[in-house]
BALOBA-1460 file (C-alpha; in Angstrom, 3 decimals):
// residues 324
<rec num="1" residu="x" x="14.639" y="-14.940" z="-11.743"/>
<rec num="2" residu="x" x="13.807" y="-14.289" z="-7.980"/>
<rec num="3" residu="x" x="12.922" y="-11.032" z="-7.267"/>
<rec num="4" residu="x" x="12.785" y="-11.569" z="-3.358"/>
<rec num="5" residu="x" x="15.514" y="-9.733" z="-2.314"/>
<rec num="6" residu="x" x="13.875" y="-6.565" z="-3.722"/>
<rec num="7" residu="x" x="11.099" y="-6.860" z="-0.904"/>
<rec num="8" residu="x" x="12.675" y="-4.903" z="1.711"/>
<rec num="9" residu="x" x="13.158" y="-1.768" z="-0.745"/>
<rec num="10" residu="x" x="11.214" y="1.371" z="0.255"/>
<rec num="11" residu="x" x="10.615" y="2.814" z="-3.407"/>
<rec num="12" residu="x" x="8.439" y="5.271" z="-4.364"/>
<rec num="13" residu="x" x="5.392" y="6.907" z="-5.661"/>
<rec num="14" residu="x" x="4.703" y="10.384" z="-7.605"/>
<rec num="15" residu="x" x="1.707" y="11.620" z="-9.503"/>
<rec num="16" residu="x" x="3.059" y="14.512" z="-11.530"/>
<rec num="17" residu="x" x="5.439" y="14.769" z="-14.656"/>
<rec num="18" residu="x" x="8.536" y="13.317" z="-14.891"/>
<rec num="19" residu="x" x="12.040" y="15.300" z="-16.142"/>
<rec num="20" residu="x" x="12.462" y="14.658" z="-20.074"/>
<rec num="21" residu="x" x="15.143" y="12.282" z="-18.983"/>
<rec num="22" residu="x" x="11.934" y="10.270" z="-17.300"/>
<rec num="23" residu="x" x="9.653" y="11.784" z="-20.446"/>
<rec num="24" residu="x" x="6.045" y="9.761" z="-19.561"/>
<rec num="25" residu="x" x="2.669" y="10.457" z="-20.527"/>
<rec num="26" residu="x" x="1.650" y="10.726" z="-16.847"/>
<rec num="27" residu="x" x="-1.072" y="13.494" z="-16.284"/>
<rec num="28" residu="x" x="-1.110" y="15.931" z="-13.772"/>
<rec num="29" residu="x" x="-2.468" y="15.501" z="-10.705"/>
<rec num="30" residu="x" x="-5.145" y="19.005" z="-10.396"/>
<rec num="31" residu="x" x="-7.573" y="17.009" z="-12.600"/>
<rec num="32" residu="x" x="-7.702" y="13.953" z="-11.244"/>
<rec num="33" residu="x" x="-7.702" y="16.008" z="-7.455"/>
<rec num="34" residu="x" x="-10.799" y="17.753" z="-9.180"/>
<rec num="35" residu="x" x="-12.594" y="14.532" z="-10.208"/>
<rec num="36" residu="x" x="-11.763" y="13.008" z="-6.992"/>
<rec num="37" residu="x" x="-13.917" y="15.343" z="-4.941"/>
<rec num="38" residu="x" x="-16.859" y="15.312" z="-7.035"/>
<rec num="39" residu="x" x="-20.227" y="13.978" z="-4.887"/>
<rec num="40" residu="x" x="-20.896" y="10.755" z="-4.855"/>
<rec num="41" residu="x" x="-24.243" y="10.714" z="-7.308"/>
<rec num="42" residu="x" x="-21.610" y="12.100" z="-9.947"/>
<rec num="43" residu="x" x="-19.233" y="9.819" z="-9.414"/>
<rec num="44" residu="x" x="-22.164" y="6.962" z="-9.934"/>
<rec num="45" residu="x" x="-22.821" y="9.013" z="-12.894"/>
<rec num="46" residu="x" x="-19.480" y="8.932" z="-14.698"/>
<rec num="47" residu="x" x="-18.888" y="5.484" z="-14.173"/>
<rec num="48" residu="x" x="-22.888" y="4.817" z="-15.731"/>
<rec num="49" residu="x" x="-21.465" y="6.874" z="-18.755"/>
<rec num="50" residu="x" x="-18.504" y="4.693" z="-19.003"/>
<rec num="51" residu="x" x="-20.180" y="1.452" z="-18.207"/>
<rec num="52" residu="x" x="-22.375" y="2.234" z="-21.564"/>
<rec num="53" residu="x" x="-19.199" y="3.077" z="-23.126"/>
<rec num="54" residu="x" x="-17.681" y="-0.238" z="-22.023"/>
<rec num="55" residu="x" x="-21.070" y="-2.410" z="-23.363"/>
<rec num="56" residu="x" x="-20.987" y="-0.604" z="-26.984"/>
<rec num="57" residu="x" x="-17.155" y="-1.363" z="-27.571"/>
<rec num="58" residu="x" x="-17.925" y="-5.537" z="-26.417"/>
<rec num="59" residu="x" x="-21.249" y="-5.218" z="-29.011"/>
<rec num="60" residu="x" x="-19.539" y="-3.752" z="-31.337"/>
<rec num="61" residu="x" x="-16.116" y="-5.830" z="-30.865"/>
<rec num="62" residu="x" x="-18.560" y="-9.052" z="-30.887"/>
<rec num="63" residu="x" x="-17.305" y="-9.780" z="-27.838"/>
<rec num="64" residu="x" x="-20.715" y="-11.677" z="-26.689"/>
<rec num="65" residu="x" x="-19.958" y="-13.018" z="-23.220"/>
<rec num="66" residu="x" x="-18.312" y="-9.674" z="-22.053"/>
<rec num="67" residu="x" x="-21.063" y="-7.678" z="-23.717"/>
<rec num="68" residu="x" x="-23.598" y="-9.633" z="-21.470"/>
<rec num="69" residu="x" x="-21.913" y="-9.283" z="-17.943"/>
<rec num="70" residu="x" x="-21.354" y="-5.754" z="-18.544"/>
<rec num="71" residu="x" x="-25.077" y="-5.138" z="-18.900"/>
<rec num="72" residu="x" x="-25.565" y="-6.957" z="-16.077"/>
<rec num="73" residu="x" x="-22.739" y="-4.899" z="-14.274"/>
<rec num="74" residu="x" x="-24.676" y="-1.591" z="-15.980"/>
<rec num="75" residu="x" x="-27.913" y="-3.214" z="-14.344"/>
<rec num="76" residu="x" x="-26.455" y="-3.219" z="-11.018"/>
<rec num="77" residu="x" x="-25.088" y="0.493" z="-11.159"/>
<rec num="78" residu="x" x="-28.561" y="2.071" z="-12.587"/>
<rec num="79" residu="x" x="-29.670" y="-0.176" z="-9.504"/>
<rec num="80" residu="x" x="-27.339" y="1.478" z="-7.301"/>
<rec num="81" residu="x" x="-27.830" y="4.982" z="-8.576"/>
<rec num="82" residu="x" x="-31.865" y="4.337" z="-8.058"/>
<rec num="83" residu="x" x="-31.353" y="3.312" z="-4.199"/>
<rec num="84" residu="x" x="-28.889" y="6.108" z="-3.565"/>
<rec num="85" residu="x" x="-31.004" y="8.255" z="-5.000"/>
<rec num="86" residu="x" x="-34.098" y="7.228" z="-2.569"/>
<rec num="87" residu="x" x="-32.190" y="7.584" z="0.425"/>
<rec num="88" residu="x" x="-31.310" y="11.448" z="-0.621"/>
<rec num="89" residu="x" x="-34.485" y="11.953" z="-1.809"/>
<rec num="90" residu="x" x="-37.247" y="9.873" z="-0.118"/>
<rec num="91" residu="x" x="-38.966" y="10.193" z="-3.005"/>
<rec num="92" residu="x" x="-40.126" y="6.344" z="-4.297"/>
<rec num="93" residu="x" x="-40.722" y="7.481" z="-7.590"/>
<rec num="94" residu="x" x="-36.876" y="7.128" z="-8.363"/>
<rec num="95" residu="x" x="-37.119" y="3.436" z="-7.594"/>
<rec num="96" residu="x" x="-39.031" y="2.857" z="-11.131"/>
<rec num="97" residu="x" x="-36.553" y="1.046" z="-13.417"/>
<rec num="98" residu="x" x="-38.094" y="3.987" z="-16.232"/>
<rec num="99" residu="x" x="-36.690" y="6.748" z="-13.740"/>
<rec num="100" residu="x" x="-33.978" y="8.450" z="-15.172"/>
<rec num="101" residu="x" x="-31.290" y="10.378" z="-13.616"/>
<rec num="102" residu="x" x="-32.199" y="13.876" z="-13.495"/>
<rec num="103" residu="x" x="-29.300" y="15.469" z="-12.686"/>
<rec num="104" residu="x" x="-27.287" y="19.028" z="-13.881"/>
<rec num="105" residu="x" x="-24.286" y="20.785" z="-13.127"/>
<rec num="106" residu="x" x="-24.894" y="23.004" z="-10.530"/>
<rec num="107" residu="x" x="-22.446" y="25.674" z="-11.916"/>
<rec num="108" residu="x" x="-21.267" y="26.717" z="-15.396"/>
<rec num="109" residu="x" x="-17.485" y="25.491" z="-14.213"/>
<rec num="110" residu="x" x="-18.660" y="21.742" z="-13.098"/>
<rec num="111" residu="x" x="-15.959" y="19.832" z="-14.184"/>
<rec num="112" residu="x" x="-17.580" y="17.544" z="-17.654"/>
<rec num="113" residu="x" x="-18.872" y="14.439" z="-16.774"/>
<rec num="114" residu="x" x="-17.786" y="13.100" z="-20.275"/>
<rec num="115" residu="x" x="-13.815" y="14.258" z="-19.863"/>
<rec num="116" residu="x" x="-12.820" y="12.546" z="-16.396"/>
<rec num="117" residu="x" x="-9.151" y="11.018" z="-16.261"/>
<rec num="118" residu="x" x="-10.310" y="8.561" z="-13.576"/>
<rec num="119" residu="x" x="-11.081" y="5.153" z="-14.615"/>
<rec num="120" residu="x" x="-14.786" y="3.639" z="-14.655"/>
<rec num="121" residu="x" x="-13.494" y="0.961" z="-11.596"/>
<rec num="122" residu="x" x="-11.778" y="4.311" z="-9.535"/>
<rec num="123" residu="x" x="-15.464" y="6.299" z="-9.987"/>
<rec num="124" residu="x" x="-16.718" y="3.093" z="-8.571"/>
<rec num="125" residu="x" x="-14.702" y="2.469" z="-5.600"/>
<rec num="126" residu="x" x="-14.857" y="5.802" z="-4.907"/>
<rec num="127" residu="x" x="-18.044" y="6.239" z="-4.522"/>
<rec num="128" residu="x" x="-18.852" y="3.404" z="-3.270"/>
<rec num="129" residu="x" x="-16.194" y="4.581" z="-0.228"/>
<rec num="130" residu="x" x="-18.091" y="7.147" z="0.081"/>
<rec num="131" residu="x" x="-21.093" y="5.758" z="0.436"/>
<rec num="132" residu="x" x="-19.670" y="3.260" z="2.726"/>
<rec num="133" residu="x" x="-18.655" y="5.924" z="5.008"/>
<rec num="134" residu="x" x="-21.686" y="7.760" z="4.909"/>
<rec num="135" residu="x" x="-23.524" y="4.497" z="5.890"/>
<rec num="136" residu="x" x="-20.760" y="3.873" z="9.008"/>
<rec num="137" residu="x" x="-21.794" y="7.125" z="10.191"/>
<rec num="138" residu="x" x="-25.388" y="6.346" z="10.299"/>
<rec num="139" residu="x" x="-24.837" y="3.254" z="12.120"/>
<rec num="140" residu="x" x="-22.768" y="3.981" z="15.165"/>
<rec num="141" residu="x" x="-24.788" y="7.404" z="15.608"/>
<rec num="142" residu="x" x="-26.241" y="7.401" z="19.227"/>
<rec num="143" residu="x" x="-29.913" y="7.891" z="17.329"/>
<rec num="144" residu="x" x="-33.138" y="6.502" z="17.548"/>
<rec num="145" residu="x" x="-34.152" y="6.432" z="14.230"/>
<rec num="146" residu="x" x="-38.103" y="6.686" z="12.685"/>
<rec num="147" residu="x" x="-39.511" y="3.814" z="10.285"/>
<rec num="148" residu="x" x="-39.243" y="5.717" z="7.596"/>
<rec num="149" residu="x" x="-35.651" y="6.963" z="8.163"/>
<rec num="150" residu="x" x="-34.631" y="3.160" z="8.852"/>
<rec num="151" residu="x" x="-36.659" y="2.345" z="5.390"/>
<rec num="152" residu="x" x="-33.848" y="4.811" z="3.665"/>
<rec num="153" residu="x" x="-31.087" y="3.951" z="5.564"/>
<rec num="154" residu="x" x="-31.901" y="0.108" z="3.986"/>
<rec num="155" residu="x" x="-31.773" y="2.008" z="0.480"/>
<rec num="156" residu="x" x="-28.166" y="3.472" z="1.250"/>
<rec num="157" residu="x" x="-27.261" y="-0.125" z="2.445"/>
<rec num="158" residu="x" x="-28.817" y="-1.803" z="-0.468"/>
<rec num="159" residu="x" x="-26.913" y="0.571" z="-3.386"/>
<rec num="160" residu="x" x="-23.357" y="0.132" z="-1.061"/>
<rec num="161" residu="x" x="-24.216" y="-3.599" z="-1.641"/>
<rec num="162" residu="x" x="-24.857" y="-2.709" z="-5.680"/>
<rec num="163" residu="x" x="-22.068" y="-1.082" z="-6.487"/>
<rec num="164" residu="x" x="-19.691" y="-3.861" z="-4.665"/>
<rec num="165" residu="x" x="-21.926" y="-6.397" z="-7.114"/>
<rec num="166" residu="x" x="-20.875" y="-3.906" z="-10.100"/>
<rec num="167" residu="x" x="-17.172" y="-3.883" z="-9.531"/>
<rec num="168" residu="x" x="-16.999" y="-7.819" z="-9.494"/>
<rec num="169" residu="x" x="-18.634" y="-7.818" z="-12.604"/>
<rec num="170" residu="x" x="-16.932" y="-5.441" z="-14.101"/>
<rec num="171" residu="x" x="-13.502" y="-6.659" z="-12.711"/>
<rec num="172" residu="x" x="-14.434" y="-10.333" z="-13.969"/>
<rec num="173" residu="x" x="-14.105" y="-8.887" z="-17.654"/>
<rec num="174" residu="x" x="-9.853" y="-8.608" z="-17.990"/>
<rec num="175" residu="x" x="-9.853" y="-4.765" z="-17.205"/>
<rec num="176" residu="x" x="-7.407" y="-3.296" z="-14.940"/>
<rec num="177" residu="x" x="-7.942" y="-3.751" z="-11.684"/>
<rec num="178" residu="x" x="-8.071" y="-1.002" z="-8.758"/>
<rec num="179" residu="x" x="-6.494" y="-1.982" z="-5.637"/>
<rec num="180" residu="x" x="-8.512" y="0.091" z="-3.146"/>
<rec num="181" residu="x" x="-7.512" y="-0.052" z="0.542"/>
<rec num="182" residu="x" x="-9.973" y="1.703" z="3.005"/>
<rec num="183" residu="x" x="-7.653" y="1.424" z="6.003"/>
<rec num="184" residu="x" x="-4.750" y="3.848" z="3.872"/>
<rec num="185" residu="x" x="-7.659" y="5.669" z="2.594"/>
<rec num="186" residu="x" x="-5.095" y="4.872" z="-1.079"/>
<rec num="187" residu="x" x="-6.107" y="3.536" z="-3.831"/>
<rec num="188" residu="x" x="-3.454" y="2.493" z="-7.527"/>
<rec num="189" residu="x" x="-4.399" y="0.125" z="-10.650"/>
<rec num="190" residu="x" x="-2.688" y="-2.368" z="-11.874"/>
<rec num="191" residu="x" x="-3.187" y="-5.065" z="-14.978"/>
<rec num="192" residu="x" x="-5.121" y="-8.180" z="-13.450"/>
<rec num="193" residu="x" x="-2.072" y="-10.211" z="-14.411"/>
<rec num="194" residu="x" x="-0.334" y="-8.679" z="-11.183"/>
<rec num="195" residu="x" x="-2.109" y="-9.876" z="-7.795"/>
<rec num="196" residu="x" x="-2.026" y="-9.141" z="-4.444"/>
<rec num="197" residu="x" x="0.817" y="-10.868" z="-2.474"/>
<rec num="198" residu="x" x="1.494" y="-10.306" z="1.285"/>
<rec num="199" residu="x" x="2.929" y="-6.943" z="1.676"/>
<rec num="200" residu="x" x="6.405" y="-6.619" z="3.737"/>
<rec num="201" residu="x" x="7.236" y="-4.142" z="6.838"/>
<rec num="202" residu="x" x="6.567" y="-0.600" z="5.712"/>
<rec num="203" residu="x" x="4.241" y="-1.521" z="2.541"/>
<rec num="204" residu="x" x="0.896" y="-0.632" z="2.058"/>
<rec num="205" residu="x" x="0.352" y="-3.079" z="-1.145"/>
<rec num="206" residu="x" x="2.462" y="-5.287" z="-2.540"/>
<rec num="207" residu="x" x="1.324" y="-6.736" z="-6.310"/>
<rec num="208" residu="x" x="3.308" y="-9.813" z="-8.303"/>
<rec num="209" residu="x" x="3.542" y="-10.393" z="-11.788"/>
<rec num="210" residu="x" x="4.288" y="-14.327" z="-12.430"/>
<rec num="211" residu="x" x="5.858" y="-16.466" z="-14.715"/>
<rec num="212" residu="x" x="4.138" y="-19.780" z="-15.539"/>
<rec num="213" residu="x" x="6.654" y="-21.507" z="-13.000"/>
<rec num="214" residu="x" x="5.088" y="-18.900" z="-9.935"/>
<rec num="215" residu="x" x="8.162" y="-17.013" z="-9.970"/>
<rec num="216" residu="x" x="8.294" y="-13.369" z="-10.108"/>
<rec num="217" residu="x" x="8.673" y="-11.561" z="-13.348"/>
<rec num="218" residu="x" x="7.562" y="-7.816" z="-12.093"/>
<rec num="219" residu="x" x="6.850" y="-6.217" z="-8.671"/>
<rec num="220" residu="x" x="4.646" y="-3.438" z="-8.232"/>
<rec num="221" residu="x" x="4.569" y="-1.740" z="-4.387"/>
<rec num="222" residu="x" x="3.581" y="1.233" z="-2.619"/>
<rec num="223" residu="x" x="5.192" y="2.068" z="1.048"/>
<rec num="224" residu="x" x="4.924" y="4.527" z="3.207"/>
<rec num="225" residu="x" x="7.710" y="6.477" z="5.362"/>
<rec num="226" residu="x" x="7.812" y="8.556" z="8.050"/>
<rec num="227" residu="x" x="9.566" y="11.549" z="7.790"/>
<rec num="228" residu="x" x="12.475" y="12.191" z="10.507"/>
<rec num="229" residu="x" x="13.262" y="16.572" z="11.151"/>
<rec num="230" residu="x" x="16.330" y="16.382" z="8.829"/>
<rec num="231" residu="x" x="14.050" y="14.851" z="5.990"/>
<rec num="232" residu="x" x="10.930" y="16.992" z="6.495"/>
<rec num="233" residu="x" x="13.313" y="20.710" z="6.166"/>
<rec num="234" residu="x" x="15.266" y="19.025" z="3.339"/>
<rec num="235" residu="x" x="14.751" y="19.745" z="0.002"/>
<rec num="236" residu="x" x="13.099" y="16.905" z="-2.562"/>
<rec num="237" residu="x" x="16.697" y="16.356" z="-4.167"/>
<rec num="238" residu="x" x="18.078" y="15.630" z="-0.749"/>
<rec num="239" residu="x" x="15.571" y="13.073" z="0.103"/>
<rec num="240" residu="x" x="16.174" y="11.272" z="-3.114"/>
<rec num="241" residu="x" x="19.698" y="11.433" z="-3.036"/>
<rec num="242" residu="x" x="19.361" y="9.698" z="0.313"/>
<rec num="243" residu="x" x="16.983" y="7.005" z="-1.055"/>
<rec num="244" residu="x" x="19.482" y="6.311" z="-3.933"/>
<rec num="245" residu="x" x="22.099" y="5.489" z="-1.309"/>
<rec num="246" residu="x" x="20.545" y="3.164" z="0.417"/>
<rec num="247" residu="x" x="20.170" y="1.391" z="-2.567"/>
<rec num="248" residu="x" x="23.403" y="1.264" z="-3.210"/>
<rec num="249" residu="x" x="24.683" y="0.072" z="-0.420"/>
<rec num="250" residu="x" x="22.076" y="-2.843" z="-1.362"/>
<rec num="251" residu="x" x="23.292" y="-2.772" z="-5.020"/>
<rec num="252" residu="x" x="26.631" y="-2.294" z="-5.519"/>
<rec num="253" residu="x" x="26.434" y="-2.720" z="-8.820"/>
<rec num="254" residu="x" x="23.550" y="-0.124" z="-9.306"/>
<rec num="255" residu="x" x="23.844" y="1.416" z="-12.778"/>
<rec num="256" residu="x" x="22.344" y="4.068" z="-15.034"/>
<rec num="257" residu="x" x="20.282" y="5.935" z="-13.037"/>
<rec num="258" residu="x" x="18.513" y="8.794" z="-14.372"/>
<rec num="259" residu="x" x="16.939" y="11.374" z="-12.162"/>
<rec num="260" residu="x" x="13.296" y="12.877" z="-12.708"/>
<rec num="261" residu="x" x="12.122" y="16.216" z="-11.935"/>
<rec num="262" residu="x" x="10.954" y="17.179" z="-8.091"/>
<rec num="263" residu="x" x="8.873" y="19.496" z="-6.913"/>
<rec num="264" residu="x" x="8.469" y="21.184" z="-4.119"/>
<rec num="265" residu="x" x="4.991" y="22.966" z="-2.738"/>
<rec num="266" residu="x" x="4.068" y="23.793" z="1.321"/>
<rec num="267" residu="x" x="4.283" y="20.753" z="3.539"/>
<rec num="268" residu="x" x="4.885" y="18.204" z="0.156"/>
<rec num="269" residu="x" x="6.942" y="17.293" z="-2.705"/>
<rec num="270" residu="x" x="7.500" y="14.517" z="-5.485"/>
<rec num="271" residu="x" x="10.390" y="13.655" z="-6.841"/>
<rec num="272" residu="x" x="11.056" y="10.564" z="-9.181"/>
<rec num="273" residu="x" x="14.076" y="8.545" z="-10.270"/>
<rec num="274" residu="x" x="15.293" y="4.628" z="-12.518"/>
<rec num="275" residu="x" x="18.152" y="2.578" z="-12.166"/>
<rec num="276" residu="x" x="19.305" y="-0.786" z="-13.155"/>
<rec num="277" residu="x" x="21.394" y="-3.544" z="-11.496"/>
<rec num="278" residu="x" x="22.040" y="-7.357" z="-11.870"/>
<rec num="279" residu="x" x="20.660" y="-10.364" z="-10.185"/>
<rec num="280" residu="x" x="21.362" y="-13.591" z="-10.140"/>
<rec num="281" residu="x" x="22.693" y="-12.929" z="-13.643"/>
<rec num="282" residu="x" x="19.549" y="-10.982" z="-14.577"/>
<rec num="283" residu="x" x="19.383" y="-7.529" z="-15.822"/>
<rec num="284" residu="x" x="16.512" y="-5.712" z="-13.614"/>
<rec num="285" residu="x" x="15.151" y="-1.947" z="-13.714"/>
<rec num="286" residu="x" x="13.069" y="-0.108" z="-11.484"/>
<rec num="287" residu="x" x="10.959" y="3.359" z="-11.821"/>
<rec num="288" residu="x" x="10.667" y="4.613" z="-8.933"/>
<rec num="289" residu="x" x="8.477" y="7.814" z="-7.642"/>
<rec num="290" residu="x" x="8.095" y="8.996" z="-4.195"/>
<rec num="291" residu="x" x="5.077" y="11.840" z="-3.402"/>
<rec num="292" residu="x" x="5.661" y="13.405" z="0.100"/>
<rec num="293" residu="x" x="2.242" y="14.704" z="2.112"/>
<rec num="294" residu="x" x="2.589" y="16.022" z="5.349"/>
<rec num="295" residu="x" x="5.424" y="14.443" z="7.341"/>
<rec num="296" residu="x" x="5.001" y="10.996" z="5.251"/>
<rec num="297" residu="x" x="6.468" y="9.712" z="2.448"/>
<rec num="298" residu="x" x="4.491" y="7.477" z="-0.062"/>
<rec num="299" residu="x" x="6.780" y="5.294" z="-2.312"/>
<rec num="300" residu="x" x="6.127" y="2.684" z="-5.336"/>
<rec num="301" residu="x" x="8.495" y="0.964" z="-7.677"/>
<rec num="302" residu="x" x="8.009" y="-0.455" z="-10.364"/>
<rec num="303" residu="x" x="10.669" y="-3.314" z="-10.923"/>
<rec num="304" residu="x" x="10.692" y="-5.931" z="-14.100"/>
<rec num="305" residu="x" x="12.937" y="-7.534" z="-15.816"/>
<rec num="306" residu="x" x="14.644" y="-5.584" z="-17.814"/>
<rec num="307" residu="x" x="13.480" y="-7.143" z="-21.695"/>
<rec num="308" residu="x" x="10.044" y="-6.966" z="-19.821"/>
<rec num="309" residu="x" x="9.979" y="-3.417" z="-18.841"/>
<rec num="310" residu="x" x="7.191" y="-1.658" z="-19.589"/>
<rec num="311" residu="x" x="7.619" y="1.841" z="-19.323"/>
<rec num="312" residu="x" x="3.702" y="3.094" z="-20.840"/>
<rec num="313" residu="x" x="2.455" y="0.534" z="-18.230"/>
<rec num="314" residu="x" x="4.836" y="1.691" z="-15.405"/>
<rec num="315" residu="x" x="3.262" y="5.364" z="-16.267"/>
<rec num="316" residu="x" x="-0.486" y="4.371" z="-16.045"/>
<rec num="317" residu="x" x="0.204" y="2.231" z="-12.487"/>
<rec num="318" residu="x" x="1.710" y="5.370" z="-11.122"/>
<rec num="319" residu="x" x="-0.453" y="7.521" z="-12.451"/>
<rec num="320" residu="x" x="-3.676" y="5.962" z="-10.908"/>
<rec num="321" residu="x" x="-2.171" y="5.835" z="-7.326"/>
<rec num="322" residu="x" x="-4.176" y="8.156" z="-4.915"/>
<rec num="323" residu="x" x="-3.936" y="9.102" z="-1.501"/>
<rec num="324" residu="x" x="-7.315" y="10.835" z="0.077"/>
């Protein structure tokens, strides 16, 4: 089945609960929010923790070839975490491969570095985002900078270039696979089975799951809208209503559509809703979610076949978008 004609679709994207008629075991967005704004040597830190998680379960699995390029993915963050570490610091002692990281909560509330809801390849990109940032502003500063400030400024340049080395690596085992785009400042995870196609008008991301023959068996994309006056003083239900419209003025034959909660907070909501319909003689289904921030819209859907639906993966992709 061709799932083409589903390209134009602005579909949607959502991060908190759904209704029980959309039950899901998607988590709620505060944590994730908290974990998210961490600093960056914490977010290196988490993702060390779960890198050693990651090279005990290949050991112990027997997995021998996975087990090896995750220690050399663990080398590269302890690598990373050493150079970031110099260029806060200045202090060369750090650099010693026998130098651990020192490091403790700086309050008794600090959010547990053993308990985050973010991924080991999200801790990654997002620090390394950071870090990437920090380094941009460094280099088109109108500064003449010292030897010694140039020698650290190599050190932030040198763990940026780590962590990228660590998220290949790690990516090169099978795990899910974050989708980061700097320009959006969004990131969402997918399986590696779905990959990057050439997004339409309106879409941030666009990711294809194929069939052996290179047709499409699933479609996973995130859009953005902008907001017109009647949309941004209507309610979450109205804006959905709207969306479902439209796609049934595509879909004629649109069927069972079940609605998910919304909510509604100052200056965003979420609301979330599936349907099905026929193509080409194929049964199809779509999740959508839609998260409004601001006077934009941010929409993903979720569409499969419908004997290939997924609706625990569906969740987790949704779940793991983010918008900074």
């Amino acid at each position: 089945m061709n799932l083409k004609p589903l390209v134009g679709l602005s579909l949607a994207l959502l991060l908190s609960v759904p209704c029980p008629a959309l039950a899901s075991s998607l988590q709620e967005p505060d944590a994730k929010e908290v974990y998210v704004a961490l600093p960056l040597e914490v977010h290196l830190l988490i993702a060390d923790i779960k890198l050693d998680e990651f090279v005990q379960g290949a050991q112990s699995g027997g997995e021998t070839a996975k087990a090896r390029t995750l220690r050399e993915a663990n080398a590269f963050l302890k690598e990373a975490l050493r150079k970031y570490e110099y260029y806060k610091t200045g202090d060369k002692a750090v650099l010693s491969e026998s130098w651990g990281f020192n490091w403790a909560p700086p309050r008794p509330d600090f959010p547990s570095v053993t308990k985050s809801p973010l991924s080991l390849l999200e801790h990654l990109w997002i620090g390394y985002d950071m870090a990437a940032q920090l380094r941009s502003g460094i280099m088109t500063a109108p500064v003449q900078y010292s030897q010694a400030q140039a020698e650290l400024h190599k050190s932030l340049d040198d763990s940026v270039g780590l962590m990228e080395k660590t998220v290949k690596a790690v990516e090169s085992t099978g795990v899910w696979i974050v989708h980061w785009l700097s320009g959006a400042r969004l990131m969402i995870s997918a399986p590696p089975e779905y990959k990057p196609i050439s997004p339409l008008k309106s879409e941030l991301i666009r990711l294809q799951k194929s069939k052996p023959d290179g047709s499409a068996q699933g479609l996973v994309f995130v859009s953005q809208a902008y907001l017109d006056r009647e949309e941004t003083d209507g309610t979450p239900e109205q804006y959905r209503n709207k969306k479902i419209e439209k796609l049934r003025q595509k879909f004629p034959g649109m069927s069972d559509v079940e609605l998910g909660e919304t909510r509604a907070a100052s200056g965003s909501f979420t609301a979330s809703f599936s349907y099905q319909y026929t193509w080409e003689g194929a049964l199809i289904k779509a999740l959508v979610h839609i998260r409004r921030i601001g006077d934009t819209a941010y929409e993903t859907n979720y569409v499969s076949l419908v004997e290939g639906f997924d609706r625990k993966e569906a969740d987790r992709i949704i779940q793991s978008f983010f918008k900074r």
